[in-house]
C-alpha positions as CSV (number, residue, x, y, z in Angstrom):
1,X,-4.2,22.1,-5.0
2,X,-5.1,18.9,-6.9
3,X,-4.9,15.7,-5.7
4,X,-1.3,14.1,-7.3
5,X,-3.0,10.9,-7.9
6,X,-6.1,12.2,-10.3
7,X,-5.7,12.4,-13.7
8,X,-7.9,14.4,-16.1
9,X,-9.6,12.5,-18.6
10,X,-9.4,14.8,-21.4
11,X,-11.6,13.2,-23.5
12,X,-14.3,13.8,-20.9
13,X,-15.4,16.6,-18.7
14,X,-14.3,14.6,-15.4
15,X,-11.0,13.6,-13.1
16,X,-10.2,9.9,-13.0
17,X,-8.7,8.7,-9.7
18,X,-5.2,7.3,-10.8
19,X,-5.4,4.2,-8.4
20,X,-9.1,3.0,-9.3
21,X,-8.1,3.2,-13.0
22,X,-5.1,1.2,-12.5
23,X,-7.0,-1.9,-10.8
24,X,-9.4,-1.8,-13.7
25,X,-6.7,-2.1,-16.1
26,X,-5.4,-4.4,-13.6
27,X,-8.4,-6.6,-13.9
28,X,-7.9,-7.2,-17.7
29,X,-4.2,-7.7,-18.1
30,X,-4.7,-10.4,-15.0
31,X,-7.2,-12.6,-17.3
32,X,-6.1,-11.8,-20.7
33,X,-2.3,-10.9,-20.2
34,X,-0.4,-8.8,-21.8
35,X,-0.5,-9.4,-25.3
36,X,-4.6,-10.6,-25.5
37,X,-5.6,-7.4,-24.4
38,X,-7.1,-4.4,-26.6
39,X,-7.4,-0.9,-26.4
40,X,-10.8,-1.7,-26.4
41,X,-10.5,-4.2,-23.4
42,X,-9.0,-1.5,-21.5
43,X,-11.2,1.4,-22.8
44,X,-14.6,-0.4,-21.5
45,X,-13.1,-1.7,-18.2
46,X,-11.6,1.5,-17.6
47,X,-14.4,3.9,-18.7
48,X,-12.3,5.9,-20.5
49,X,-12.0,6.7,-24.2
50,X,-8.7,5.3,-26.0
51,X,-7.6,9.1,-26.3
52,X,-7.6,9.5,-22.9
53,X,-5.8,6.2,-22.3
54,X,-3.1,7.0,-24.4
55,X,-2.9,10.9,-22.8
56,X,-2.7,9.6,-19.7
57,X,-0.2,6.5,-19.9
58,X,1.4,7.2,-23.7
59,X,1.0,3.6,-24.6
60,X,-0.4,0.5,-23.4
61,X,3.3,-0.6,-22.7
62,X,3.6,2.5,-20.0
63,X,0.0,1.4,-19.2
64,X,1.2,-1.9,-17.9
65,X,4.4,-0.5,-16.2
66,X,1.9,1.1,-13.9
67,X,-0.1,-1.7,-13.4
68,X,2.5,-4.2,-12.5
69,X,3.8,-1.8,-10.3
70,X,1.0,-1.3,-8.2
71,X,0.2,-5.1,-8.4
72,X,3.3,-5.7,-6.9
73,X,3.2,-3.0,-3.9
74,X,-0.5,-4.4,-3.2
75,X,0.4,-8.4,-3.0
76,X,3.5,-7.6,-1.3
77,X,2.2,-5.2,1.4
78,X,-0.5,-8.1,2.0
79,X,2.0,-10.5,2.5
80,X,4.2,-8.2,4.5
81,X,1.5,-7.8,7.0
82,X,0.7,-11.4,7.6
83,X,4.5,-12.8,7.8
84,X,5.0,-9.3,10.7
85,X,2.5,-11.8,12.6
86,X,5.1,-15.1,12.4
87,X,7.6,-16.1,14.8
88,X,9.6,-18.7,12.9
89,X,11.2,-19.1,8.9
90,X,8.7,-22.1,8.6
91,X,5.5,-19.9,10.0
92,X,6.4,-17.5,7.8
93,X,7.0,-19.8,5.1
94,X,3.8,-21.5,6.1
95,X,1.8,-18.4,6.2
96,X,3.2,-17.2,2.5
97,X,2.3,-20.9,1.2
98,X,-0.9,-20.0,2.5
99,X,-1.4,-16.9,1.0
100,X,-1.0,-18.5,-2.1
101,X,-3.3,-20.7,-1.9
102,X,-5.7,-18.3,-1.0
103,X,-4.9,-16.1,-3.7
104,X,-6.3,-19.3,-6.2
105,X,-9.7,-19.3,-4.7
106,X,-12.9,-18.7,-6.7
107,X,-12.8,-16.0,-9.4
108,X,-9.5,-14.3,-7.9
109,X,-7.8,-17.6,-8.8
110,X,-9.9,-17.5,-12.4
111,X,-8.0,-14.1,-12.6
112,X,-4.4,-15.1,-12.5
113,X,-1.3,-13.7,-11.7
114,X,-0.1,-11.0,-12.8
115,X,3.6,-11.9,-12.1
116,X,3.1,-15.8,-13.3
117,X,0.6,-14.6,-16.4
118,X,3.4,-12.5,-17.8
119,X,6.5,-14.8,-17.2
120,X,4.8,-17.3,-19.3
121,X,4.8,-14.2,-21.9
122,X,8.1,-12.8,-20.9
123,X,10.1,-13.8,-24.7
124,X,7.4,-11.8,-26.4
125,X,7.5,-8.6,-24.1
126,X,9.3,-5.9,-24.9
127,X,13.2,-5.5,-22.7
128,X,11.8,-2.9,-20.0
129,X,8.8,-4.8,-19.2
130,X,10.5,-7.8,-19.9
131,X,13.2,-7.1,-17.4
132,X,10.4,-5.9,-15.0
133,X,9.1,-9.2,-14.5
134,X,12.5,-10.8,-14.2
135,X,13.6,-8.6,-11.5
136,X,10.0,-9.3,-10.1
137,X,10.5,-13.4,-10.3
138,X,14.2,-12.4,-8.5
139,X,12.8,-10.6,-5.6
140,X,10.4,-14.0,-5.1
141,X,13.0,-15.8,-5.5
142,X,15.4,-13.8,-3.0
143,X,12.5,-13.7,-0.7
144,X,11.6,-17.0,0.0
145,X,15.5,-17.8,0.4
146,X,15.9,-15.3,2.8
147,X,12.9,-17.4,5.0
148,X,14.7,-20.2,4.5
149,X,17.7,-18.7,5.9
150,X,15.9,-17.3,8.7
151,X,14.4,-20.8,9.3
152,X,17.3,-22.8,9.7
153,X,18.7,-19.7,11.9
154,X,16.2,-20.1,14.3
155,X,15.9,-24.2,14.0
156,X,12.5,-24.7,12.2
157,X,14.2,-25.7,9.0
158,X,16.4,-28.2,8.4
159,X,20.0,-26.7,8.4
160,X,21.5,-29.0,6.1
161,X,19.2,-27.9,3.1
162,X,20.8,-26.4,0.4
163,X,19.1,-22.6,0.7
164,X,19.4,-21.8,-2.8
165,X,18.1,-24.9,-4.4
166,X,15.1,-25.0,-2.2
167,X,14.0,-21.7,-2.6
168,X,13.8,-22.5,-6.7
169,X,11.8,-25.7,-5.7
170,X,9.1,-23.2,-3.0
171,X,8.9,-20.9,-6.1
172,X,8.1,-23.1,-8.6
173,X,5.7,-24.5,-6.1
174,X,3.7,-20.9,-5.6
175,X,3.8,-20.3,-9.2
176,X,2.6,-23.5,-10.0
177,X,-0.1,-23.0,-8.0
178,X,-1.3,-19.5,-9.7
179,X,-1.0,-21.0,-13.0
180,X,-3.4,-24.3,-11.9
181,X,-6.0,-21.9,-10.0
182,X,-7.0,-20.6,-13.6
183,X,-9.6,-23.5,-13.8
184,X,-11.4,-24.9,-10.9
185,X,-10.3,-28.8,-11.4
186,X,-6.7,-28.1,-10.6
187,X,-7.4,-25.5,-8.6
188,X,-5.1,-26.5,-4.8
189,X,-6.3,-26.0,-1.3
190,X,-4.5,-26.0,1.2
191,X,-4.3,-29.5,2.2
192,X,-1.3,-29.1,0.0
193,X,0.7,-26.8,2.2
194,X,1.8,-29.3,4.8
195,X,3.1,-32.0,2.2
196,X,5.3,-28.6,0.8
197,X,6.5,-27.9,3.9
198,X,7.8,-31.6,4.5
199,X,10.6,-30.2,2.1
200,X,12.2,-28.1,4.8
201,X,12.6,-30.9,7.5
Protein backbone atom coordinates (compact mmCIF):
# COMPACT_ATOMS: atom_id res chain seq x y z
CA UNK A 1 0.00 0.00 0.00
CA UNK A 2 1.24 3.46 -0.78
CA UNK A 3 2.51 5.70 1.43
CA UNK A 4 -0.66 8.44 2.22
CA UNK A 5 1.74 11.30 2.18
CA UNK A 6 3.35 10.79 -1.62
CA UNK A 7 1.87 12.21 -4.30
CA UNK A 8 2.40 11.19 -7.98
CA UNK A 9 3.79 13.77 -10.08
CA UNK A 10 2.01 13.08 -13.15
CA UNK A 11 3.84 15.13 -15.25
CA UNK A 12 6.81 12.95 -14.47
CA UNK A 13 7.56 9.32 -14.12
CA UNK A 14 8.21 9.70 -10.22
CA UNK A 15 6.38 10.03 -6.55
CA UNK A 16 6.93 13.38 -4.75
CA UNK A 17 6.93 13.10 -0.96
CA UNK A 18 4.00 15.40 0.12
CA UNK A 19 5.91 16.96 3.17
CA UNK A 20 9.33 17.76 1.32
CA UNK A 21 7.20 19.55 -1.44
CA UNK A 22 5.42 21.48 0.99
CA UNK A 23 8.63 23.07 2.71
CA UNK A 24 9.85 24.01 -0.67
CA UNK A 25 6.78 25.79 -1.40
CA UNK A 26 7.15 26.82 2.01
CA UNK A 27 10.44 28.38 1.29
CA UNK A 28 9.07 30.72 -1.42
CA UNK A 29 5.84 31.97 -0.04
CA UNK A 30 8.07 32.85 3.29
CA UNK A 31 10.28 35.41 1.13
CA UNK A 32 8.09 36.46 -1.46
CA UNK A 33 4.53 36.09 0.22
CA UNK A 34 1.65 35.33 -1.08
CA UNK A 35 0.82 37.42 -3.78
CA UNK A 36 4.82 37.86 -5.24
CA UNK A 37 4.96 34.43 -5.97
CA UNK A 38 4.64 32.56 -9.47
CA UNK A 39 3.79 29.46 -10.73
CA UNK A 40 7.10 29.55 -11.89
CA UNK A 41 8.60 30.46 -8.37
CA UNK A 42 6.95 27.47 -7.14
CA UNK A 43 7.58 25.16 -10.14
CA UNK A 44 11.61 25.59 -9.86
CA UNK A 45 11.75 25.40 -6.05
CA UNK A 46 9.48 22.55 -6.04
CA UNK A 47 10.88 20.50 -9.05
CA UNK A 48 7.76 19.94 -10.36
CA UNK A 49 6.13 21.07 -13.68
CA UNK A 50 3.12 23.66 -13.19
CA UNK A 51 0.71 20.66 -14.36
CA UNK A 52 1.65 18.68 -11.73
CA UNK A 53 1.31 21.61 -9.25
CA UNK A 54 -2.01 22.33 -10.18
CA UNK A 55 -3.00 18.24 -10.09
CA UNK A 56 -1.81 17.96 -7.02
CA UNK A 57 -2.99 21.12 -5.03
CA UNK A 58 -5.81 22.54 -7.70
CA UNK A 59 -4.62 26.03 -7.27
CA UNK A 60 -1.97 27.93 -5.83
CA UNK A 61 -4.71 29.16 -3.24
CA UNK A 62 -5.13 25.32 -2.04
CA UNK A 63 -1.29 25.30 -2.40
CA UNK A 64 -0.88 27.70 0.33
CA UNK A 65 -3.63 26.26 2.59
CA UNK A 66 -1.22 23.43 2.82
CA UNK A 67 1.59 25.25 3.42
CA UNK A 68 0.35 27.42 6.16
CA UNK A 69 -0.88 24.48 7.70
CA UNK A 70 2.10 22.72 8.03
CA UNK A 71 4.00 25.91 8.90
CA UNK A 72 1.88 26.22 11.75
CA UNK A 73 2.07 22.54 13.17
CA UNK A 74 6.04 22.75 12.67
CA UNK A 75 6.62 26.31 14.68
CA UNK A 76 4.10 25.32 17.15
CA UNK A 77 5.30 21.80 17.94
CA UNK A 78 8.85 23.61 18.37
CA UNK A 79 7.56 25.83 20.69
CA UNK A 80 5.50 23.30 22.52
CA UNK A 81 8.50 21.35 23.30
CA UNK A 82 10.64 24.00 24.70
CA UNK A 83 7.79 25.83 27.00
CA UNK A 84 7.00 21.54 28.35
CA UNK A 85 10.65 22.32 29.80
CA UNK A 86 9.34 25.75 31.89
CA UNK A 87 8.26 25.92 35.36
CA UNK A 88 6.76 29.37 35.51
CA UNK A 89 4.25 31.82 33.07
CA UNK A 90 7.32 34.21 32.83
CA UNK A 91 9.90 31.12 31.86
CA UNK A 92 7.62 30.20 29.50
CA UNK A 93 7.01 33.59 28.35
CA UNK A 94 10.75 34.09 28.44
CA UNK A 95 11.45 30.96 26.54
CA UNK A 96 8.76 31.90 23.69
CA UNK A 97 10.33 35.52 23.57
CA UNK A 98 13.29 33.63 22.99
CA UNK A 99 12.24 31.58 20.33
CA UNK A 100 11.49 34.47 18.50
CA UNK A 101 14.31 35.90 18.51
CA UNK A 102 15.94 32.98 17.40
CA UNK A 103 13.70 32.52 14.68
CA UNK A 104 15.21 36.22 13.23
CA UNK A 105 18.69 34.92 13.00
CA UNK A 106 20.72 34.84 9.78
CA UNK A 107 18.92 33.80 6.62
CA UNK A 108 15.91 32.14 8.60
CA UNK A 109 15.19 35.74 9.78
CA UNK A 110 15.95 36.96 5.90
CA UNK A 111 13.01 34.36 5.28
CA UNK A 112 10.17 35.81 7.25
CA UNK A 113 7.23 34.77 8.66
CA UNK A 114 4.91 33.10 7.36
CA UNK A 115 2.11 34.11 9.78
CA UNK A 116 3.48 38.00 9.96
CA UNK A 117 4.32 37.99 5.94
CA UNK A 118 0.72 37.27 5.19
CA UNK A 119 -1.15 39.54 7.85
CA UNK A 120 0.63 42.36 6.28
CA UNK A 121 -1.24 40.89 2.98
CA UNK A 122 -4.34 39.77 4.73
CA UNK A 123 -6.94 42.66 2.76
CA UNK A 124 -5.73 41.31 -0.45
CA UNK A 125 -6.23 37.48 0.28
CA UNK A 126 -8.93 35.74 -0.59
CA UNK A 127 -11.84 35.04 2.67
CA UNK A 128 -10.64 31.33 3.39
CA UNK A 129 -7.11 32.14 3.52
CA UNK A 130 -7.81 35.34 4.78
CA UNK A 131 -9.73 33.95 7.70
CA UNK A 132 -6.80 31.34 8.09
CA UNK A 133 -4.41 33.81 9.16
CA UNK A 134 -6.83 35.58 11.42
CA UNK A 135 -7.68 32.58 13.33
CA UNK A 136 -3.81 31.97 13.24
CA UNK A 137 -3.04 35.67 14.79
CA UNK A 138 -6.06 34.59 17.48
CA UNK A 139 -4.52 31.51 18.58
CA UNK A 140 -1.12 33.84 19.23
CA UNK A 141 -2.94 35.96 20.71
CA UNK A 142 -4.96 33.42 23.02
CA UNK A 143 -1.68 31.81 23.71
CA UNK A 144 0.37 34.19 25.11
CA UNK A 145 -2.67 35.33 27.33
CA UNK A 146 -3.16 32.16 28.56
CA UNK A 147 0.95 32.41 29.90
CA UNK A 148 0.15 35.43 31.31
CA UNK A 149 -2.62 33.93 33.20
CA UNK A 150 -0.69 31.20 34.22
CA UNK A 151 2.06 33.66 35.35
CA UNK A 152 0.26 35.71 37.60
CA UNK A 153 -1.39 32.17 38.97
CA UNK A 154 1.72 31.00 39.99
CA UNK A 155 3.25 34.69 41.10
CA UNK A 156 5.88 35.37 38.41
CA UNK A 157 3.70 38.05 36.79
CA UNK A 158 2.39 40.86 38.18
CA UNK A 159 -1.26 40.16 39.12
CA UNK A 160 -2.53 43.42 38.71
CA UNK A 161 -1.83 43.50 34.84
CA UNK A 162 -4.54 43.71 32.67
CA UNK A 163 -4.28 39.98 30.85
CA UNK A 164 -5.87 40.97 27.82
CA UNK A 165 -4.16 44.27 27.07
CA UNK A 166 -0.80 42.75 27.66
CA UNK A 167 -1.00 39.94 25.65
CA UNK A 168 -1.80 42.44 22.44
CA UNK A 169 1.39 44.49 23.62
CA UNK A 170 3.76 40.57 23.78
CA UNK A 171 2.22 40.00 20.33
CA UNK A 172 2.91 42.97 18.67
CA UNK A 173 6.26 42.66 20.28
CA UNK A 174 7.01 38.93 18.53
CA UNK A 175 5.57 40.16 15.33
CA UNK A 176 7.51 43.08 15.30
CA UNK A 177 10.33 41.29 15.74
CA UNK A 178 9.76 38.82 12.46
CA UNK A 179 8.92 41.73 10.42
CA UNK A 180 12.52 43.71 11.57
CA UNK A 181 14.66 40.32 11.15
CA UNK A 182 14.00 40.64 7.25
CA UNK A 183 17.20 42.89 6.97
CA UNK A 184 20.12 42.43 9.22
CA UNK A 185 20.28 46.25 10.67
CA UNK A 186 17.11 45.83 12.63
CA UNK A 187 17.47 42.58 13.01
CA UNK A 188 16.98 42.03 17.50
CA UNK A 189 18.99 39.77 19.74
CA UNK A 190 18.15 38.94 22.52
CA UNK A 191 19.38 41.47 24.73
CA UNK A 192 15.92 42.69 24.01
CA UNK A 193 14.09 39.97 25.91
CA UNK A 194 14.65 41.07 29.41
CA UNK A 195 13.67 44.88 28.80
CA UNK A 196 10.10 42.92 27.32
CA UNK A 197 9.72 41.09 30.14
CA UNK A 198 10.02 44.21 32.50
CA UNK A 199 6.27 44.56 31.19
CA UNK A 200 5.03 41.74 33.34
CA UNK A 201 6.43 43.01 36.82
Amino acid sequence: MRDPTTLKDRGRPREFQLEAVLDSAMLVFREKGFHATSMSDLSKAMQLTTGSIYKAFSDKNQLFTQVFSRYLSLRNSDLRSRLATCETGLSRLEALLVFYVESVRDIEGQRGCLVAGSAVELQTLDKDLADAVSEALMRNLNNIQLLIQQGQQDGSINAELNADATASLMLCIVLGMRVAGKIPQTRPDESIVPLALKILN
